[in-house]
C-alpha positions in Angstrom: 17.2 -31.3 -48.9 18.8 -33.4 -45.6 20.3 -36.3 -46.7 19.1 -39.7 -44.7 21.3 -40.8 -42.3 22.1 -44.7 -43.0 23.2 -46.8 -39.5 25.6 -49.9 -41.1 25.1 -52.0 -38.5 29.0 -54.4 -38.5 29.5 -57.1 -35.4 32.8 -59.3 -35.7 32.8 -61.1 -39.0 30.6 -58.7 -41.1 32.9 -58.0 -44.0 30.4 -55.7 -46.6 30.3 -53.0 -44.0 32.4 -50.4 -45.7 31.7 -51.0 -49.3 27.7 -51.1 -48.3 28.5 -47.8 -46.6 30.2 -46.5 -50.2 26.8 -47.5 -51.9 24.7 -45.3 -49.3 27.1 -42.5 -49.9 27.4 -42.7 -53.8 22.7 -43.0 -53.8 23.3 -39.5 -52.0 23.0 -40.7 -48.3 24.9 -39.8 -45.1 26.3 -43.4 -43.9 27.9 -44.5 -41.0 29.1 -47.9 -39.4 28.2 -48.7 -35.9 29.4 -51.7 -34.0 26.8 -53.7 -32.3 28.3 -52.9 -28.7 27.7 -49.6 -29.2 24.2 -50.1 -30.2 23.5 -52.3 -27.1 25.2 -49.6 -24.7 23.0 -46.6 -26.0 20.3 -48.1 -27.8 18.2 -45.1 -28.3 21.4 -44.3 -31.1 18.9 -45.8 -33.5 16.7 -42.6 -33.4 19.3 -40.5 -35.1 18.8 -42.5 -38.3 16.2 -43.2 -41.3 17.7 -46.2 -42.6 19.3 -49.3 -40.8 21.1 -51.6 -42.9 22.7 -55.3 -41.9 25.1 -55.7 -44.0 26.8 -59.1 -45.2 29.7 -61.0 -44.1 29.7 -63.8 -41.4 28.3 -62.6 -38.1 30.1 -63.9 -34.7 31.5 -66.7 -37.8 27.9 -68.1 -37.9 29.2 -70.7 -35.3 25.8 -71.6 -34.5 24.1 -70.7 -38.0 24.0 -68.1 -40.6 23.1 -64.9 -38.4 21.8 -66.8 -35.2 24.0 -65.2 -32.4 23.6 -61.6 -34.0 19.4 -62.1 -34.8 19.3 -63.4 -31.0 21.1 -60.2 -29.7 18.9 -58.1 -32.0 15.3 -59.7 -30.6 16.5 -59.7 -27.0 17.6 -56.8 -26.6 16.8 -54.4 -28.9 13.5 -55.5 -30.7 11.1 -52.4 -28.8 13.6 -49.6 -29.8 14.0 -51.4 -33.7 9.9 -52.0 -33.8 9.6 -48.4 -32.9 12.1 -47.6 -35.3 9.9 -49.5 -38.2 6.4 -47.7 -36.7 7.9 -44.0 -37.3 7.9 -45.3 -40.8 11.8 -45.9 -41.1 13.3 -48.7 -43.4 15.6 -51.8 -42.6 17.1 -53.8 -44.9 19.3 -56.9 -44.7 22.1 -58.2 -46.9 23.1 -61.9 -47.1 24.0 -62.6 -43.7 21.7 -59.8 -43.1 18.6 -61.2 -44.4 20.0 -64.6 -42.6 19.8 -62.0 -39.0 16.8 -60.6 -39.8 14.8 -63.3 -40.4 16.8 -64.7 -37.1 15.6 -61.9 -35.3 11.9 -62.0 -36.3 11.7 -57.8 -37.3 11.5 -59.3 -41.1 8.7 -62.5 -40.0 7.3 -62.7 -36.9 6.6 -65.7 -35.3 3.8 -68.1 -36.4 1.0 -68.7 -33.9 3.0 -71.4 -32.0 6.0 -69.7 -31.5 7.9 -71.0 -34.6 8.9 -69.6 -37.5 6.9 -69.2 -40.7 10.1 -69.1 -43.0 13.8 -69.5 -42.3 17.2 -69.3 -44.4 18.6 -73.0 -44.6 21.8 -75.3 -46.2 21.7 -74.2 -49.9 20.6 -77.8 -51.7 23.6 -78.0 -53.4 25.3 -78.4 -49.8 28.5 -76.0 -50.7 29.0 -72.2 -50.8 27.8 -70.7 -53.7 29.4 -67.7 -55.1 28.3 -67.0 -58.5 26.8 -64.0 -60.9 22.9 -64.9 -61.1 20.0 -63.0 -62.7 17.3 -61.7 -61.1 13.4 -60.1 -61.6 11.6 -57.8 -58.9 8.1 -59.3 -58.2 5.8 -56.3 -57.6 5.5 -52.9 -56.1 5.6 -53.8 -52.2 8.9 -53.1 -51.1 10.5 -49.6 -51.9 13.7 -50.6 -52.2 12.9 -51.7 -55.9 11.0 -49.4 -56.9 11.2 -48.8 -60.6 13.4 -51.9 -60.8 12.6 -54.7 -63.3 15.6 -56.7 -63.2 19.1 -57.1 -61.9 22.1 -58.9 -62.3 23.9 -59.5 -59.1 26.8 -61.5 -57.3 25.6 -63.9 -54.8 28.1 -65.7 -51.9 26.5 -67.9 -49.6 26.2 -71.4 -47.9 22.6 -71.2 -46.1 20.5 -69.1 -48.4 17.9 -71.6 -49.6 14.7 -69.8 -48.3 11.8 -72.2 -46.9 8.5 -72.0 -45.5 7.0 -74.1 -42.6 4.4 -75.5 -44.7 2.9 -74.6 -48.6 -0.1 -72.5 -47.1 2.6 -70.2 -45.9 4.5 -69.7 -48.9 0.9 -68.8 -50.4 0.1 -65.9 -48.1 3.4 -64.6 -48.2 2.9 -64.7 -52.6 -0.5 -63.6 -52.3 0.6 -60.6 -50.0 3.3 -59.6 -52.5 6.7 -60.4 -50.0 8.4 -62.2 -51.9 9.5 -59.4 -53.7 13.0 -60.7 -55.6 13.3 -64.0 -57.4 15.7 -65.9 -59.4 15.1 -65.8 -62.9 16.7 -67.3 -66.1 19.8 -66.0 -67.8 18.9 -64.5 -71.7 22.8 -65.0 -72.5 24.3 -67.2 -74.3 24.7 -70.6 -74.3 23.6 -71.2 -70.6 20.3 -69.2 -71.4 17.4 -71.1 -69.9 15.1 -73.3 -72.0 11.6 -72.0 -72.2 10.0 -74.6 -69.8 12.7 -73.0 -67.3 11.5 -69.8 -68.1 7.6 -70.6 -67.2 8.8 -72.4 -64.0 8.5 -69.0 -61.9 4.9 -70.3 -60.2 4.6 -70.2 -55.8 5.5 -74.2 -56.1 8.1 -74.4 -59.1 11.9 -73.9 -58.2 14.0 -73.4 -61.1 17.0 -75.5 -62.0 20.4 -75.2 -60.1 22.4 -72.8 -61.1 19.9 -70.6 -62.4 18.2 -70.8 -58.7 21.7 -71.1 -56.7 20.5 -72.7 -53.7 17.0 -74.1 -54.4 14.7 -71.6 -52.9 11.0 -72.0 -52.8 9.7 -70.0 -55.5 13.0 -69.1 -56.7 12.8 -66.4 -53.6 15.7 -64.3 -53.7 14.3 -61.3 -51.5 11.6 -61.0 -49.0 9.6 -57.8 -47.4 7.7 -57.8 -44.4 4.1 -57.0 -44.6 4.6 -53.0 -45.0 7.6 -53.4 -47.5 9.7 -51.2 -45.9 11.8 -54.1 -44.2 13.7 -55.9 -46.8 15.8 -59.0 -46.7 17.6 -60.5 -49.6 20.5 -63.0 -50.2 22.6 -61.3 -53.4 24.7 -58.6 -53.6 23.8 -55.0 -54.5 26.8 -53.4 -53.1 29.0 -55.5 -55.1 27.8 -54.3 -58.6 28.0 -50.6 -58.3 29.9 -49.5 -60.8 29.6 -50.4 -64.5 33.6 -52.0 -63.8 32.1 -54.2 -61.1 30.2 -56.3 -64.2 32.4 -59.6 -65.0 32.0 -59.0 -68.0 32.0 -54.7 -68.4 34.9 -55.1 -71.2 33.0 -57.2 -73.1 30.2 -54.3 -73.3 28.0 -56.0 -71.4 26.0 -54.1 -68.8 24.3 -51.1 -67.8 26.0 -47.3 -67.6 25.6 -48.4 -63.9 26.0 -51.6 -61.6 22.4 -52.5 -61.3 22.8 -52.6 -57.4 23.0 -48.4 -57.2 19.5 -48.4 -57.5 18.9 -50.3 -54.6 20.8 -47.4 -52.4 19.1 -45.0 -54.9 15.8 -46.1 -53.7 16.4 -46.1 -50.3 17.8 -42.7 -50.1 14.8 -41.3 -52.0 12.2 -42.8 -50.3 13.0 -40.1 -47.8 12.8 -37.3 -50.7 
């Protein structure tokens, strides 16, 4: 069997490039970084690949938002080849910043009919960087990047991750379409376990309490797919819980054999099986 060939996508500032690339390669794939320059120069380097991954970390510095000067490069000049790259049936995910660039970019939304956006990646409500251990539940079948997945526990790191819609009727297609395809979801540990109105509080309209939704997402969305679930955006960490060692709490027994965020990559890699 070939293994897919993964295209790690790093501009200055991305930071999760390498250990992004180790997930790809330990889910069996063939993983590569490529600087953004490059891709610009020869853009038809895209076709060599199955997978194109954005990885997190803070694009150009974000000096004019969370992913704004990367998504602006990527729908300028390279939105035809990356479209085409999507059509042939390819997948794209996005990482924290990444999700931030695709959703920039519009490959993960496109525009609404006035030339706006329908959703966007905003100031987390508690106005501060968040960087916390948060639990998690995959909403449906769309996307194959969780496929077989029920629920994770992953690291998050982000100041703008709070996911919004334009208007209510919006956030309602994109539930009834099955995109929002990761959500926050209460802890079952300890004493900071949620209380069970928390736990019913998972509806389109309800947001659960801070920190158990880290940055106050509509409908606790922690992961979005675009309308053929093969491109994937979502703010917490796979990468970072890899290994059973990566759990903050491993030594305590706590965890699975493996970091829950293998899968991910697992998924990814076998999609092309």
């Amino acid at each position: 069997m070939t293994k897919p060939r993964v295209l790690i996508l790093r501009a200055p500032g991305a930071n999760c490039d390498v250990e992004t690339a180790y997930a790809f390669e330990r889910a069996g794939g063939i993983a590569e970084r490529v600087h953004v320059n490059r891709l610009l120069e020869s853009p038809a380097l895209v076709e060599q690949y199955q997978v194109l991954c954005l990885p997190g970390g803070f694009s150009y510095g974000d000096d004019l938002g969370a992913g704004r000067i990367l998504g602006s490069q990527i729908q300028h000049h390279l939105a035809d080849r990356l479209a085409e790259f999507k059509e042939r049936g390819k997948l794209i995910l996005g990482i924290c910043n990444g999700f931030q660039i695709l959703m920039k970019s519009g490959l993960l939304l496109p525009p609404a009919g006035d030339g706006g956006p329908q959703a966007t990646l905003t100031w987390n409500r508690s106005g501060k960087f968040e960087d916390r251990w948060i639990d998690l539940r995959v909403a449906g079948t769309k996307s194959p990047f969780f496929a077989g997945i029920e629920s994770m526990y992953l690291p998050v790191a982000h100041a703008e991750g709070q996911f919004v819609t334009r208007d209510e009727a919006t956030l309602r297609r994109l539930d009834a379409a099955g995109q929002l395809v990761l959500r926050y979801a209460p802890s079952q540990r300890g004493a900071k376990a949620a209380t069970p109105s928390d736990a019913s509080a998972a509806g389109a309209a309800d947001v659960l309490p801070y920190p158990v939704n880290p940055n106050g997402s509509l409908a606790n969305v922690a992961g979005l797919c675009d309308d053929t679930g093969r491109v994937c955006g979502l703010m917490p960490h796979p990468e970072r819980h890899i290994d059973r060692t990566h759990h903050p709490r491993w030594t305590r027994g706590e965890g699975r054999p493996e970091g829950d965020g293998l899968a991910v990559f697992q998924n990814a890699v076998r999609y092309f099986d």
